[in-house]
PDB file of the backbone (N, CA, C, O) and the ligand in Angstrom, with CONECT records:
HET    PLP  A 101      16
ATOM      1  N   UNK A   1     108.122  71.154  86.023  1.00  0.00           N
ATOM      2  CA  UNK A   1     109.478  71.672  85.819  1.00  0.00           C
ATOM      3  C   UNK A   1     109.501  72.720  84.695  1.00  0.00           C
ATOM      4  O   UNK A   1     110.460  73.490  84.645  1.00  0.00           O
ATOM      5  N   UNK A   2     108.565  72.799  83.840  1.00  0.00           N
ATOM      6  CA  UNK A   2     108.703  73.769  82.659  1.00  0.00           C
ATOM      7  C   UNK A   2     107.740  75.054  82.907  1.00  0.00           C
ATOM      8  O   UNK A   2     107.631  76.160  82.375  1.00  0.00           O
ATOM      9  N   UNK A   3     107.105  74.386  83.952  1.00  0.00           N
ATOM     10  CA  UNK A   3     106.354  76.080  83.936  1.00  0.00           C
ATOM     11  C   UNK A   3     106.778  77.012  85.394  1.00  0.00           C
ATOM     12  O   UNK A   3     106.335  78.097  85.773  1.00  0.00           O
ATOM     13  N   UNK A   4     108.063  75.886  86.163  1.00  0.00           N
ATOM     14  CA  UNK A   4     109.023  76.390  87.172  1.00  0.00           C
ATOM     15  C   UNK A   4     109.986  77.129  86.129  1.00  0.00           C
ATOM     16  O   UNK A   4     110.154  78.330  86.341  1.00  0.00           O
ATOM     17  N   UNK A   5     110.637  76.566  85.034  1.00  0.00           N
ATOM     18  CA  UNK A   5     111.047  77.517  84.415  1.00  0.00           C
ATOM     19  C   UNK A   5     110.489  78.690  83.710  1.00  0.00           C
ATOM     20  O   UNK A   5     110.793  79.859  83.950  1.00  0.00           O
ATOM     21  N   UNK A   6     109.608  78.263  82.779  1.00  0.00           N
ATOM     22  CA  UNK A   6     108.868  79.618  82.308  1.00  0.00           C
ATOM     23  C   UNK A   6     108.533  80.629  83.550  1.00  0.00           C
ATOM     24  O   UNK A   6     108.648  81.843  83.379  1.00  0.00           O
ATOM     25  N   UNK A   7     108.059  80.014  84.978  1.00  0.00           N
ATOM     26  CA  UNK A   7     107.914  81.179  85.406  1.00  0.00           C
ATOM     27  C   UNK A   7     109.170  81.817  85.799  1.00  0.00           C
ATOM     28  O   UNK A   7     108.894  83.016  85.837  1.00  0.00           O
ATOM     29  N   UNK A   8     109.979  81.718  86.005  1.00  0.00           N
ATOM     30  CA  UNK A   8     111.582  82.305  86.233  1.00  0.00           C
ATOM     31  C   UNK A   8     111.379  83.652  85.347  1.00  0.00           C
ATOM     32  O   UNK A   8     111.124  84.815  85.661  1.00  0.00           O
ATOM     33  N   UNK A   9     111.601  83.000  84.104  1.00  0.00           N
ATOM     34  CA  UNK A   9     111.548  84.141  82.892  1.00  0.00           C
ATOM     35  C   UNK A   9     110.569  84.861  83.358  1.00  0.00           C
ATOM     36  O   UNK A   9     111.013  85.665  84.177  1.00  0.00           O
ATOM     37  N   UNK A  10     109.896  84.912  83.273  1.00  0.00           N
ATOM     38  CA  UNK A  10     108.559  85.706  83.454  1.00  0.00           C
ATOM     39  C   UNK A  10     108.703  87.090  84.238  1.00  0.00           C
ATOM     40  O   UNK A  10     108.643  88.293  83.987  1.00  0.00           O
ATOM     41  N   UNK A  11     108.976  86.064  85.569  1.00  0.00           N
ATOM     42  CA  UNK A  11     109.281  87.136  86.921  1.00  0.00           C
ATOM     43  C   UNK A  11     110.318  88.312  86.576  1.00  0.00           C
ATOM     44  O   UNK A  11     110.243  89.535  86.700  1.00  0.00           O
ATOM     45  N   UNK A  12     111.554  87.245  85.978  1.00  0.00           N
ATOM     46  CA  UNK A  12     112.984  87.891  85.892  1.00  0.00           C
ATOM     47  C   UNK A  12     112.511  89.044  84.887  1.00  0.00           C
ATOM     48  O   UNK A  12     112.971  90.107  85.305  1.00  0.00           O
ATOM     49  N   UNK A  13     111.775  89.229  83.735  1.00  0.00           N
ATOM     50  CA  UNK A  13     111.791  90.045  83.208  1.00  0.00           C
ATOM     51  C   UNK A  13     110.444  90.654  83.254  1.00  0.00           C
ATOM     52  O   UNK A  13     110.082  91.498  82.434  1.00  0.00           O
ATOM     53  N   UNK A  14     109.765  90.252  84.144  1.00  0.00           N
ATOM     54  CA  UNK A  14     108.297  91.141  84.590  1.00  0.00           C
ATOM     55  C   UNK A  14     106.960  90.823  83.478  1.00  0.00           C
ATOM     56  O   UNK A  14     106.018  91.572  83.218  1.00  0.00           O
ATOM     57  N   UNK A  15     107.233  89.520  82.968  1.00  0.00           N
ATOM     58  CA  UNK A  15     106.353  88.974  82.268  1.00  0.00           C
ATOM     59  C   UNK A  15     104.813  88.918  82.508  1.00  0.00           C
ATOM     60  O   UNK A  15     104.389  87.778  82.694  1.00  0.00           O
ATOM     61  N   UNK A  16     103.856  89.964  82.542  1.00  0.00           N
ATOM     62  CA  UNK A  16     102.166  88.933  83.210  1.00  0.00           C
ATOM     63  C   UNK A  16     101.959  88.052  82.587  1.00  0.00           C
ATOM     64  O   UNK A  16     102.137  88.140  81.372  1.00  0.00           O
ATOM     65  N   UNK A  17     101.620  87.161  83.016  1.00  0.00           N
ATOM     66  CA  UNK A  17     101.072  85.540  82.718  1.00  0.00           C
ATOM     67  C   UNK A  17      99.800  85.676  82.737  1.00  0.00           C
ATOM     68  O   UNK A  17      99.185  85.843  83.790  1.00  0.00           O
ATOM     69  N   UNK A  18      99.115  85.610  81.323  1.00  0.00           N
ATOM     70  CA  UNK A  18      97.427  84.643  81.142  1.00  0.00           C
ATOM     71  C   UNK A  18      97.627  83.394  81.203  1.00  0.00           C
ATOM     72  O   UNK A  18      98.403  82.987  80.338  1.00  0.00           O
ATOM     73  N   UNK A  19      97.092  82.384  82.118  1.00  0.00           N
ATOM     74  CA  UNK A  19      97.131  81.012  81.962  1.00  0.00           C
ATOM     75  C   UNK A  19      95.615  80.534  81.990  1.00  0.00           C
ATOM     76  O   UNK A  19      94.880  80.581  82.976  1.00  0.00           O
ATOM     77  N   UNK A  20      95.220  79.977  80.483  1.00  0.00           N
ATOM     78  CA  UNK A  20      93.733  79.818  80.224  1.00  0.00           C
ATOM     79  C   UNK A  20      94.032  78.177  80.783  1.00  0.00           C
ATOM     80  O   UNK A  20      94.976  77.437  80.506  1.00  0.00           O
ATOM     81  N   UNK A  21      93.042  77.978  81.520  1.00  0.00           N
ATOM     82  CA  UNK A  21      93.188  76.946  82.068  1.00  0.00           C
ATOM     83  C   UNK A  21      91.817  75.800  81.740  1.00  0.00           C
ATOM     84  O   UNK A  21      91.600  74.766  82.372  1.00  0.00           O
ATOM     85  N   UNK A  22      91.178  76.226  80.816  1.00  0.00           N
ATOM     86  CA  UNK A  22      89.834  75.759  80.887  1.00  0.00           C
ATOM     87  C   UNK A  22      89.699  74.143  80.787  1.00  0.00           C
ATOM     88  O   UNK A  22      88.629  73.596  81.055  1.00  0.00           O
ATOM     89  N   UNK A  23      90.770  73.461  80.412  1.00  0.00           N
ATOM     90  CA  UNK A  23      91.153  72.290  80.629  1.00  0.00           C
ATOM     91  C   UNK A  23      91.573  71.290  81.679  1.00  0.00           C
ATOM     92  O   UNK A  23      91.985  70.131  81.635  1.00  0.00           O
ATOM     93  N   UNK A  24      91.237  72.434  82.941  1.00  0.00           N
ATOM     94  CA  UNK A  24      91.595  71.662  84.303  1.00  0.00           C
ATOM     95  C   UNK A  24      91.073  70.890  84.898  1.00  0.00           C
ATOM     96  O   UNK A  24      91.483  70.419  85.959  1.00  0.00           O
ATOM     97  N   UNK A  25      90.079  70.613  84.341  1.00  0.00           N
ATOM     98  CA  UNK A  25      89.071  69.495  84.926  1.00  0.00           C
ATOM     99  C   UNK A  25      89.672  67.937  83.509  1.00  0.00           C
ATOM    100  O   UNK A  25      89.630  66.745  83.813  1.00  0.00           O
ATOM    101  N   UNK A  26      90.005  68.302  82.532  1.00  0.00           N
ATOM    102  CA  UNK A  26      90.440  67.209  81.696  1.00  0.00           C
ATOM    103  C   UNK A  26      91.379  66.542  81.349  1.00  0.00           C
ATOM    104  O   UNK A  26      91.990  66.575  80.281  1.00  0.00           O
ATOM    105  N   UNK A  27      91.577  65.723  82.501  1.00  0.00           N
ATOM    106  CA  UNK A  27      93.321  65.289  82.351  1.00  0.00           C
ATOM    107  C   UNK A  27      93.513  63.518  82.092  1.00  0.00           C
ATOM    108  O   UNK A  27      92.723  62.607  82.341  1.00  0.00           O
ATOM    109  N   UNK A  28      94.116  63.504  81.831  1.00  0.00           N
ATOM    110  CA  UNK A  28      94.339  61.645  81.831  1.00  0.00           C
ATOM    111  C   UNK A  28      94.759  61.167  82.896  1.00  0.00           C
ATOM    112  O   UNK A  28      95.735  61.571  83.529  1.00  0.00           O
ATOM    113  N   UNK A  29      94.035  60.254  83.171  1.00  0.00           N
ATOM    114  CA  UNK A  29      94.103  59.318  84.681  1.00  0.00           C
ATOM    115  C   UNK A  29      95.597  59.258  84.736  1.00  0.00           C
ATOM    116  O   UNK A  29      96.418  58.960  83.868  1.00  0.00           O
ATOM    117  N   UNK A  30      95.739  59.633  86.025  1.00  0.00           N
ATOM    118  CA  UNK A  30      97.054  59.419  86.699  1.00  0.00           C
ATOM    119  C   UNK A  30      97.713  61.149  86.560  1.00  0.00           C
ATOM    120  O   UNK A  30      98.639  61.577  87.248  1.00  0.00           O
ATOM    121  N   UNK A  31      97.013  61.887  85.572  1.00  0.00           N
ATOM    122  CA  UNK A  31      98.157  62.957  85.439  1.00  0.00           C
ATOM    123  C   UNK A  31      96.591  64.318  86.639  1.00  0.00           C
ATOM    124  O   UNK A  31      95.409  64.259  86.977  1.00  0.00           O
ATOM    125  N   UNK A  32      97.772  65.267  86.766  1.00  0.00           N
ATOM    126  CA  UNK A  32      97.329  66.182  87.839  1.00  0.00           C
ATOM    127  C   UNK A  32      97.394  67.629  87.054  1.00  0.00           C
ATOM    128  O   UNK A  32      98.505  68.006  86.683  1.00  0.00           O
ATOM    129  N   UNK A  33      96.446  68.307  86.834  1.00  0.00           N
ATOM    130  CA  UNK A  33      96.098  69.575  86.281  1.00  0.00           C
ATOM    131  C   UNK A  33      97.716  71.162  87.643  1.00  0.00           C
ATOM    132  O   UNK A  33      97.569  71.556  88.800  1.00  0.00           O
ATOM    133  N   UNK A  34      98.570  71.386  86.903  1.00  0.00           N
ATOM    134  CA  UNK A  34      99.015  72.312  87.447  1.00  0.00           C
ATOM    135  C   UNK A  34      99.189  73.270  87.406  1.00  0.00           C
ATOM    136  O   UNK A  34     100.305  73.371  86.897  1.00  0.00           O
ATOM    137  N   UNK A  35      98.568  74.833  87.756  1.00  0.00           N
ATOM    138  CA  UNK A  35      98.430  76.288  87.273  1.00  0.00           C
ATOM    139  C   UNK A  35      99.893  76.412  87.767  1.00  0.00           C
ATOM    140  O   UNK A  35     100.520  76.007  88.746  1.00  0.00           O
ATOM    141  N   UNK A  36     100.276  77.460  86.195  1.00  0.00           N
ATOM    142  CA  UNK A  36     101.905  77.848  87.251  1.00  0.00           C
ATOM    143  C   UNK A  36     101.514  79.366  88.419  1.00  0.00           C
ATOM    144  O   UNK A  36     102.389  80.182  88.712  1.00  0.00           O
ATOM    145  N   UNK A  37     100.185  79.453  88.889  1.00  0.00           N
ATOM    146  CA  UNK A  37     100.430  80.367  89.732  1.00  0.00           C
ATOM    147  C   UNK A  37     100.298  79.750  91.421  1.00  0.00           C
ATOM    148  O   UNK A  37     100.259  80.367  92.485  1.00  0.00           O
ATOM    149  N   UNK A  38     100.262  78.631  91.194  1.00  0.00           N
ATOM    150  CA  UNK A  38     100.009  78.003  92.723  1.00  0.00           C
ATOM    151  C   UNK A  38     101.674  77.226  92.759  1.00  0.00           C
ATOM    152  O   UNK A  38     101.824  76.228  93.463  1.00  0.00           O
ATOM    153  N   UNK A  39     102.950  77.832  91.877  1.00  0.00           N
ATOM    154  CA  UNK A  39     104.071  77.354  92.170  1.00  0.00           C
ATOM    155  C   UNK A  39     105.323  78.520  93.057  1.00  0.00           C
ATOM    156  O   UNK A  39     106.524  78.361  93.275  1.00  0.00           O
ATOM    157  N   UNK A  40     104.563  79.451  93.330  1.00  0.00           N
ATOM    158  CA  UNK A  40     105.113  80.654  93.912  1.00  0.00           C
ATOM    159  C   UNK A  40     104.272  81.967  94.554  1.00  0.00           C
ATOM    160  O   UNK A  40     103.291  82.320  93.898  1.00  0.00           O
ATOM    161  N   UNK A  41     104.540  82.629  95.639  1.00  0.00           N
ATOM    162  CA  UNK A  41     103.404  83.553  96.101  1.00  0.00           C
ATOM    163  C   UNK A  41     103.997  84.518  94.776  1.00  0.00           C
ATOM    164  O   UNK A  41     103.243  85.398  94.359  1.00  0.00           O
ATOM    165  N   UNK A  42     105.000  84.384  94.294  1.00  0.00           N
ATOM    166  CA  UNK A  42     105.465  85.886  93.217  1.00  0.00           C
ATOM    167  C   UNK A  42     104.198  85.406  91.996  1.00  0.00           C
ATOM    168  O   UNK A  42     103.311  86.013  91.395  1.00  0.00           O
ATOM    169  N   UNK A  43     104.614  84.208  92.033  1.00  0.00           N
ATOM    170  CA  UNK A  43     103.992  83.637  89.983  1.00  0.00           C
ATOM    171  C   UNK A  43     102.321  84.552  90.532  1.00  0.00           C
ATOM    172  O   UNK A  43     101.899  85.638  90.135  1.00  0.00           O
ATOM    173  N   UNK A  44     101.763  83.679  91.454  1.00  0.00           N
ATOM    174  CA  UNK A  44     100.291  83.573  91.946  1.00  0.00           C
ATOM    175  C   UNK A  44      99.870  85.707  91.726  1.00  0.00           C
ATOM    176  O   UNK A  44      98.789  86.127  91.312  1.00  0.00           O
ATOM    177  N   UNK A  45     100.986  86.552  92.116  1.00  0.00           N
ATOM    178  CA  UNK A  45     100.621  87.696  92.022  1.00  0.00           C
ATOM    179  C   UNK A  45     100.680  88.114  90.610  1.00  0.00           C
ATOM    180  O   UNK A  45      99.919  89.015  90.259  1.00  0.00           O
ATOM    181  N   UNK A  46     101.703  87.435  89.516  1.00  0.00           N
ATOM    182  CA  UNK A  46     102.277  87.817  87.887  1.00  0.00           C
ATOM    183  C   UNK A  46     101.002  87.058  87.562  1.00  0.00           C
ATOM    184  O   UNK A  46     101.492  86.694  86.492  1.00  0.00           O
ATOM    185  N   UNK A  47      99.724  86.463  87.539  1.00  0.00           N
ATOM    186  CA  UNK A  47      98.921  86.077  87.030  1.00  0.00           C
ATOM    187  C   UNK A  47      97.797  85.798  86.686  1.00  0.00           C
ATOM    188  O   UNK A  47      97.230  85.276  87.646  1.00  0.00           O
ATOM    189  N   UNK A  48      97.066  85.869  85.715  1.00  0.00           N
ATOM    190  CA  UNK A  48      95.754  86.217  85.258  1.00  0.00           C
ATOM    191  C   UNK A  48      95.265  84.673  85.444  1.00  0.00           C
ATOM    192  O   UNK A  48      96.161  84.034  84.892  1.00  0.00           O
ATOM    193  N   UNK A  49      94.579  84.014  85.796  1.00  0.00           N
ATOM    194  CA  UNK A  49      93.928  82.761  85.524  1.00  0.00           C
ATOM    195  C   UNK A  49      92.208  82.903  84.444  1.00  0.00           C
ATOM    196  O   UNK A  49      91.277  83.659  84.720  1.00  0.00           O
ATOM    197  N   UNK A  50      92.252  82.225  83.615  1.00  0.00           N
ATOM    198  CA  UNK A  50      90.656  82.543  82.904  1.00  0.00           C
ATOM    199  C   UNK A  50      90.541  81.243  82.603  1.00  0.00           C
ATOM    200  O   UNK A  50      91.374  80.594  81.971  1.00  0.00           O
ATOM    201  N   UNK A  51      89.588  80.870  83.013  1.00  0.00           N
ATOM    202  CA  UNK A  51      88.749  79.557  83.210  1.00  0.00           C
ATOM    203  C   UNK A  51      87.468  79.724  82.658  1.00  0.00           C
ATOM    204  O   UNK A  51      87.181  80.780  82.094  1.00  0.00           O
ATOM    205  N   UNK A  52      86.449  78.549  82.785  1.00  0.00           N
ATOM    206  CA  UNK A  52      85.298  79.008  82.324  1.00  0.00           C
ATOM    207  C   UNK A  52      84.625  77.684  82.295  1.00  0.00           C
ATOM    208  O   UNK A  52      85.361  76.704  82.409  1.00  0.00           O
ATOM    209  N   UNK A  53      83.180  77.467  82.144  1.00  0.00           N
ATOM    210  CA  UNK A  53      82.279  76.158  82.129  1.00  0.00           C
ATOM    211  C   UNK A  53      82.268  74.970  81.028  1.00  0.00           C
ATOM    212  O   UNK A  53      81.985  73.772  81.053  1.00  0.00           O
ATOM    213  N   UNK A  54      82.630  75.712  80.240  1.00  0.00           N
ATOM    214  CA  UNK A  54      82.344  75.008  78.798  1.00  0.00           C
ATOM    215  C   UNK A  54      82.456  73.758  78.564  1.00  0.00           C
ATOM    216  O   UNK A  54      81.598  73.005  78.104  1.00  0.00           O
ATOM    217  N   UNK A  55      84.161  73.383  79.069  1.00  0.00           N
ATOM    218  CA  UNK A  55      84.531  72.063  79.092  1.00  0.00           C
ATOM    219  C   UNK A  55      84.214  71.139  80.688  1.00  0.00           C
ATOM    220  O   UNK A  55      83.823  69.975  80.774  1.00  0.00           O
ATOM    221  N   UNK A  56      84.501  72.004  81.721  1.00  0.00           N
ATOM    222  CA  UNK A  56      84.176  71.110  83.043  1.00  0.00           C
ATOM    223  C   UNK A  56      82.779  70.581  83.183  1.00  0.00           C
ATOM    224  O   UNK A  56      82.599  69.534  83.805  1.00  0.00           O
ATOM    225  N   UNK A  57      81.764  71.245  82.638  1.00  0.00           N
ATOM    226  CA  UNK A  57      80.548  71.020  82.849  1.00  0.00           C
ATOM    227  C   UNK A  57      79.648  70.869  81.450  1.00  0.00           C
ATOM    228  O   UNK A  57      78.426  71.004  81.501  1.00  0.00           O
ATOM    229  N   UNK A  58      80.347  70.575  80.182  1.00  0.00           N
ATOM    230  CA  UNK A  58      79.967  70.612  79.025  1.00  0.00           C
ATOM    231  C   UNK A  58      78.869  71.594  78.510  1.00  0.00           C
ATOM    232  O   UNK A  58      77.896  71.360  77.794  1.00  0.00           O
ATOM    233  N   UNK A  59      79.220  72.550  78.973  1.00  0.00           N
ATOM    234  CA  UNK A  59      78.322  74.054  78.455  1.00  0.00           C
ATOM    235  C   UNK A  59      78.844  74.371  77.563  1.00  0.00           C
ATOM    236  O   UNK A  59      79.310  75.400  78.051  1.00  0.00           O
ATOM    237  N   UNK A  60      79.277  74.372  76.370  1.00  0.00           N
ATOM    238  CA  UNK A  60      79.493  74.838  75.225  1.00  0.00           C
ATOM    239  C   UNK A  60      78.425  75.527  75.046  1.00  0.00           C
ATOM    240  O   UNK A  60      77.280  75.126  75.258  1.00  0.00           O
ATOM    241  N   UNK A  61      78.852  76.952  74.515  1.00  0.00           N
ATOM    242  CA  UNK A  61      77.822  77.741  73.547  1.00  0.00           C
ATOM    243  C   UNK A  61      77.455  78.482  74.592  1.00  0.00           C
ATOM    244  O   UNK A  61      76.905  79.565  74.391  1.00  0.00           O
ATOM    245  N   UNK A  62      77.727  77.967  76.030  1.00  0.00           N
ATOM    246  CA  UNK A  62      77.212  79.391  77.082  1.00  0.00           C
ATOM    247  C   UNK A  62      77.765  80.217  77.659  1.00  0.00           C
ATOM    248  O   UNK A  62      77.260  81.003  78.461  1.00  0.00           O
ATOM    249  N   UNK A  63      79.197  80.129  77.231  1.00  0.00           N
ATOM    250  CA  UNK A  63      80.289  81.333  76.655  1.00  0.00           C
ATOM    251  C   UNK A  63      79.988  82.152  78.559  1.00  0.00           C
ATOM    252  O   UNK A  63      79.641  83.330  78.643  1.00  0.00           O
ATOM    253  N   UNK A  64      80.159  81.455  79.584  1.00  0.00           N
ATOM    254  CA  UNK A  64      80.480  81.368  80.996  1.00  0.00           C
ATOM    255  C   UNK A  64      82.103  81.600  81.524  1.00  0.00           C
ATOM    256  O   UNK A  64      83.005  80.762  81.550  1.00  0.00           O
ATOM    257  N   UNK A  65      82.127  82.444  81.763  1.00  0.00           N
ATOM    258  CA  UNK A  65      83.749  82.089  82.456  1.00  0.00           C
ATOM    259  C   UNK A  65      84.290  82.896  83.068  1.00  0.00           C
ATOM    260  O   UNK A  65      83.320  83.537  83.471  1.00  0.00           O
ATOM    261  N   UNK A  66      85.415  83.529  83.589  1.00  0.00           N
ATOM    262  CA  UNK A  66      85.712  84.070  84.368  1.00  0.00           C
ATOM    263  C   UNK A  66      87.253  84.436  84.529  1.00  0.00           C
ATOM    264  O   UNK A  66      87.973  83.580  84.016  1.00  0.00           O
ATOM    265  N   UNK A  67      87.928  85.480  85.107  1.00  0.00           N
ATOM    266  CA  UNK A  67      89.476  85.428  85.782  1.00  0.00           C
ATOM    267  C   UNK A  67      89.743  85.844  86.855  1.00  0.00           C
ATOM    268  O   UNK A  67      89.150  86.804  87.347  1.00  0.00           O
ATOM    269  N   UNK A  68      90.662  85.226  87.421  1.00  0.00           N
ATOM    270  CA  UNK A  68      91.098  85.734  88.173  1.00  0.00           C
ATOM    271  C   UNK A  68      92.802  85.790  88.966  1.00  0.00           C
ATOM    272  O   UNK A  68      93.544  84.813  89.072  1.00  0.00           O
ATOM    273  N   UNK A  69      93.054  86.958  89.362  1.00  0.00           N
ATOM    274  CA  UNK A  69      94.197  87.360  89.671  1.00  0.00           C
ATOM    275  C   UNK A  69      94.311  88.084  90.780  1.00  0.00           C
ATOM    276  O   UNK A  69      93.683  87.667  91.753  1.00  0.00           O
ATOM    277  N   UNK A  70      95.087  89.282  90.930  1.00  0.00           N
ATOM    278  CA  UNK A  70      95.692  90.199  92.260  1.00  0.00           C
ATOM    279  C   UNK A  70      94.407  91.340  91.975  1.00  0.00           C
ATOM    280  O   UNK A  70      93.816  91.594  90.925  1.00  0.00           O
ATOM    281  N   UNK A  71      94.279  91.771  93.028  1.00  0.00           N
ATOM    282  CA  UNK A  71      93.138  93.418  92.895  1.00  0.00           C
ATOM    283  C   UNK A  71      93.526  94.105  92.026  1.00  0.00           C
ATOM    284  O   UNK A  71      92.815  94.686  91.206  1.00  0.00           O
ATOM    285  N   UNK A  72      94.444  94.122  92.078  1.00  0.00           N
ATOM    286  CA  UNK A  72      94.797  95.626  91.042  1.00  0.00           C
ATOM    287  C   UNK A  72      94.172  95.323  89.280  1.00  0.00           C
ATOM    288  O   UNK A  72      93.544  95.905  88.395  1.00  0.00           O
ATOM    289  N   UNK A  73      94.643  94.413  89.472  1.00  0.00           N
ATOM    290  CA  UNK A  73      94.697  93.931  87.615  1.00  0.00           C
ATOM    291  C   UNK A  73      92.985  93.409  87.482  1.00  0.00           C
ATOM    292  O   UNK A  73      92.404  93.777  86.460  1.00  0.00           O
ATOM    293  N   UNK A  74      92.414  92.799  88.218  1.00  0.00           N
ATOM    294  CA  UNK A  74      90.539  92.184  88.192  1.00  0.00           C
ATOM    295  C   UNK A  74      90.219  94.179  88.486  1.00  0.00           C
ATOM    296  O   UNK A  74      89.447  94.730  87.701  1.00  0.00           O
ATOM    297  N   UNK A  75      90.728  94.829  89.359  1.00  0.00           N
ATOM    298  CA  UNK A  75      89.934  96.122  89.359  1.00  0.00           C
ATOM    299  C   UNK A  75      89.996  96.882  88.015  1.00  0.00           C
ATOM    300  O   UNK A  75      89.061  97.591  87.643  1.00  0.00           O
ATOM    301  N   UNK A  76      90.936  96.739  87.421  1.00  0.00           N
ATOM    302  CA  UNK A  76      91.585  97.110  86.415  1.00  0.00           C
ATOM    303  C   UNK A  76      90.638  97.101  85.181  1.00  0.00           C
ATOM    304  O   UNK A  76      90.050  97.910  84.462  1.00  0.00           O
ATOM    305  N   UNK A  77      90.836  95.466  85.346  1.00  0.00           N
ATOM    306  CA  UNK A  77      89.925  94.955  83.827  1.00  0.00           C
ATOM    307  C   UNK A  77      88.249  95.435  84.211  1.00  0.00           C
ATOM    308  O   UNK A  77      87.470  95.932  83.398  1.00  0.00           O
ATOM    309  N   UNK A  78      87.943  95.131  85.700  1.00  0.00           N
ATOM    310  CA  UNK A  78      86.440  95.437  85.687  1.00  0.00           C
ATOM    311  C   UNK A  78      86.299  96.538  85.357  1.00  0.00           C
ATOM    312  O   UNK A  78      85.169  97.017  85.271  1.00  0.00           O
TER     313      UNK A  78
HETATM  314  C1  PLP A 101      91.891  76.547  75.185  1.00  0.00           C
HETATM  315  C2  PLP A 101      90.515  77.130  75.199  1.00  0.00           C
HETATM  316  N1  PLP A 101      90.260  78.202  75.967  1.00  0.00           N
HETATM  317  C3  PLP A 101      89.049  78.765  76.007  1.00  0.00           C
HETATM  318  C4  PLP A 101      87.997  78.260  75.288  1.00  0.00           C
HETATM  319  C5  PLP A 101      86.669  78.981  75.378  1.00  0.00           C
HETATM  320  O1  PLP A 101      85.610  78.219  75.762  1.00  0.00           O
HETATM  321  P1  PLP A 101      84.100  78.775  75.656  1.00  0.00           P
HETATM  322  O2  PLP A 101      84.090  79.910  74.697  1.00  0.00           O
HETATM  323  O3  PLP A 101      83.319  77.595  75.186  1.00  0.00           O
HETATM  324  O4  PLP A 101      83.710  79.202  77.028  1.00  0.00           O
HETATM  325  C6  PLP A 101      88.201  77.144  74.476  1.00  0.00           C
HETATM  326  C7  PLP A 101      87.088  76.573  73.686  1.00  0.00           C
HETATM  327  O5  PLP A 101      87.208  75.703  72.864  1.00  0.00           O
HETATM  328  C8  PLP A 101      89.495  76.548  74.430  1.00  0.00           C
HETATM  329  O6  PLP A 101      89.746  75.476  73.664  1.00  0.00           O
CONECT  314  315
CONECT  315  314  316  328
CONECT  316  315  317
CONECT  317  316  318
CONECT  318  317  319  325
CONECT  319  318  320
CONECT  320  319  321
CONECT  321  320  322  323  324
CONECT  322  321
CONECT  323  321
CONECT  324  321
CONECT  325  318  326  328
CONECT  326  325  327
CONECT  327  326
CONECT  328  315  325  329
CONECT  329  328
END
């Protein structure tokens, strides 16, 4: 419900969203990891996702990771 609202704002005023997510693999039993870009085809286009190994696979220090978003903005940054 709060990142249904935050994304409102976002959209409404053309906000891009980084959502570092590198914590999606670490949640407490019973609770469910939710990107706010899989809550709208609009959010999913307003957003950068950057993830990375460190914590899912305990690679610390091998500084692994990645983003991803719409073409324009990954062509952009590449
Ligand atoms: C919220 C968050 N994002 C990103 C990172 C970056 O992880 P790394 O540099 O180990 O890939 C960390 C590391 O502690 C973190 O806490």
């Amino acid at each position: 419900e709060e990142l249904v609202e935050l994304g409102k704002v976002c959209l409404e005023q053309d906000i891009l969203i980084v959502s570092d997510e590198i914590y999606e693999k670490l949640v407490y039993e019973g609770s469910k990891h939710v990107s706010i870009a899989q809550l709208s085809p609009e959010l999913k286009e307003q957003t950068i996702i950057i993830n990375g190994v460190s914590k899912s696979h305990s690679m610390t220090g091998w500084r692994i990771g990645y983003a991803a978003g719409n073409d324009k903005i990954i062509k952009a940054m590449t």
